[in-house]
RONUMI-948742 format. One record per residue (C-alpha): x, y, z. Coordinates in steps of 0.25 Angstrom, whole numbers, always signed. Example, Ala and Ser with C-alpha at 12.3 -4.5 7.8 and 13.67 -1.06 7.14 Angstrom:
+-------+-------+-------+
|  east | north |    up |
+-------+-------+-------+
|   +49 |   -18 |   +31 |
|   +55 |    -4 |   +29 |
+-------+-------+-------+
//
This chain:
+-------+-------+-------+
|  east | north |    up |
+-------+-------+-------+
|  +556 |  +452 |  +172 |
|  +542 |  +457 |  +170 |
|  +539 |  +441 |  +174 |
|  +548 |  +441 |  +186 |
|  +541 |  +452 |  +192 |
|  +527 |  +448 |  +189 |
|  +531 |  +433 |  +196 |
|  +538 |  +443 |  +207 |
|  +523 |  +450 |  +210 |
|  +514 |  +438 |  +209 |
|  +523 |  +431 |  +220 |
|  +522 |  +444 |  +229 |
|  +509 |  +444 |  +227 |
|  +506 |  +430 |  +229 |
|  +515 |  +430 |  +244 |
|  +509 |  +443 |  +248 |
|  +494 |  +436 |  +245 |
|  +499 |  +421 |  +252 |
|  +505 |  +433 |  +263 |
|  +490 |  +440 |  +266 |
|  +483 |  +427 |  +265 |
|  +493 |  +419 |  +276 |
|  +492 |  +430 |  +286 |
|  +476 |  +434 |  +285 |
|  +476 |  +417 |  +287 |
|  +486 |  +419 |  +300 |
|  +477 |  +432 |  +305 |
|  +464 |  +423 |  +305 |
|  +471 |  +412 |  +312 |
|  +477 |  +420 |  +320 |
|  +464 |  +428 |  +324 |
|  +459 |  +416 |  +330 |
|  +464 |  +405 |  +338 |
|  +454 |  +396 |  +343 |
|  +458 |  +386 |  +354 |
|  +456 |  +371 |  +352 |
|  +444 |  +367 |  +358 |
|  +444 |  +359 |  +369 |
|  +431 |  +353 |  +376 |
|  +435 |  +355 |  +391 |
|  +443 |  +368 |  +391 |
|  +431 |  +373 |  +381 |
|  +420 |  +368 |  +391 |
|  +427 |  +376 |  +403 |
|  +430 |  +390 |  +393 |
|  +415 |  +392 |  +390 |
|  +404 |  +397 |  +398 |
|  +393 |  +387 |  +391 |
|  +399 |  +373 |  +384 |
|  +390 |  +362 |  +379 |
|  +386 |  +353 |  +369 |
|  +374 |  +355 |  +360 |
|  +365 |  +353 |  +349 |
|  +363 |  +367 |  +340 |
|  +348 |  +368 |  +340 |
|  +345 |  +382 |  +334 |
|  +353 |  +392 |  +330 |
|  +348 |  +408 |  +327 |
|  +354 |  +422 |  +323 |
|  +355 |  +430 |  +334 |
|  +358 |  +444 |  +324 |
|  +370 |  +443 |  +313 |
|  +381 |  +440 |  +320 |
|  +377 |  +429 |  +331 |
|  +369 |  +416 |  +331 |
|  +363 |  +409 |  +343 |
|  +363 |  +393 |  +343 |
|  +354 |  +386 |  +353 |
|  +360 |  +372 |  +357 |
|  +353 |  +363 |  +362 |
|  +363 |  +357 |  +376 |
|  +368 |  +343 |  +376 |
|  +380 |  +344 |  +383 |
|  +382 |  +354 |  +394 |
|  +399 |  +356 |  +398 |
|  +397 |  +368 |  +404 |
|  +389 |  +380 |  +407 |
|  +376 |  +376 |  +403 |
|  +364 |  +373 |  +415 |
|  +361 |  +357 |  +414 |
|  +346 |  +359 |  +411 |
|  +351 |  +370 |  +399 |
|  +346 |  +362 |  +384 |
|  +349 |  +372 |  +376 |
|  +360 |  +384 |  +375 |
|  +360 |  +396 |  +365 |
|  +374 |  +401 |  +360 |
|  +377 |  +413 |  +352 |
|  +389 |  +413 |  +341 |
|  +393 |  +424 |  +331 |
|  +391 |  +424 |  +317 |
|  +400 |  +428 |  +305 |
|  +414 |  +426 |  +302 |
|  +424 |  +427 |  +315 |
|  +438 |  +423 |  +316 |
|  +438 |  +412 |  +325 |
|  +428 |  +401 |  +323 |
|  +414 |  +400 |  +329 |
|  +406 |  +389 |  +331 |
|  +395 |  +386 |  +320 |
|  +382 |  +379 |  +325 |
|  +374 |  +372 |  +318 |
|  +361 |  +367 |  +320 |
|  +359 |  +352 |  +326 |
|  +373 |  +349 |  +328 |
|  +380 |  +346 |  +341 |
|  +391 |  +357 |  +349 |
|  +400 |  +357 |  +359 |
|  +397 |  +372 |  +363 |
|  +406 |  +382 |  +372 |
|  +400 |  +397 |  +372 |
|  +403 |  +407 |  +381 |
|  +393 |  +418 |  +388 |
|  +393 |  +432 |  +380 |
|  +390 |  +444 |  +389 |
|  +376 |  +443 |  +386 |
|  +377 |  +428 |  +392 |
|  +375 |  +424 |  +379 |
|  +381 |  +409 |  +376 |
|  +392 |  +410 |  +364 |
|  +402 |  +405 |  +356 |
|  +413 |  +414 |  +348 |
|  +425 |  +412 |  +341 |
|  +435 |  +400 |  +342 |
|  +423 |  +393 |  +353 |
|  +425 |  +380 |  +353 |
|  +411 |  +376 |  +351 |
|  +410 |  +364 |  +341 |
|  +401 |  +353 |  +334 |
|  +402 |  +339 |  +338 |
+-------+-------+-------+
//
């Protein structure tokens, strides 16, 4: 009997663990849900889109990094004789995916104006490598 019931507690145990973990899986999941991307429709939803090459890339303070691209595509918002464009991104853990740059790789680039005018990209952006 004492078997039975030790058996009896593990399995309750065991489901409410395989429980917790399935629902803080669907809360993350659920938190965010970032659209496919789509070149046209993401050109046309962003103040700034382009294609560059990641020439430097600095802290602006701990949470927020500045990457300085270097233009050679312009699809929208950026003046024809611009070469280079700064954009901003948040640091840390977020969640909803945020573009990673790295330096010397090419990006297809979409930010969006902050209040300060500042260009940048957030959570589920569809900026990418190619």
């Amino acid at each position: 009997m004492f078997r039975d019931r030790a058996r009896l507690i593990s399995c309750a145990a065991l489901s409410a663990l395989a429980l917790a973990a399935a629902l803080s899986v669907a809360d993350r999941a659920d938190a965010c849900s970032c659209i496919a991307p789509n070149h046209a429709r993401d050109v046309q939803r962003h103040a700034v889109a382009f294609r560059g090459v990641a020439r430097g890339i600095r802290p602006i303070d701990a949470r927020t990094e500045e990457v300085t691209f270097e233009v050679l595509a312009r699809w929208n918002g950026v003046a024809p004789t611009q070469r280079t464009i700064r954009v901003r991104r948040p640091l840390g853990n977020s969640m909803c995916p945020i573009p990673e740059f790295r330096l010397r790789r090419r990006y297809a680039v979409y930010a969006e104006r902050n209040a300060s005018g500042e260009l940048t990209v957030s959570g589920c952006n569809p900026s990418h490598a190619e």
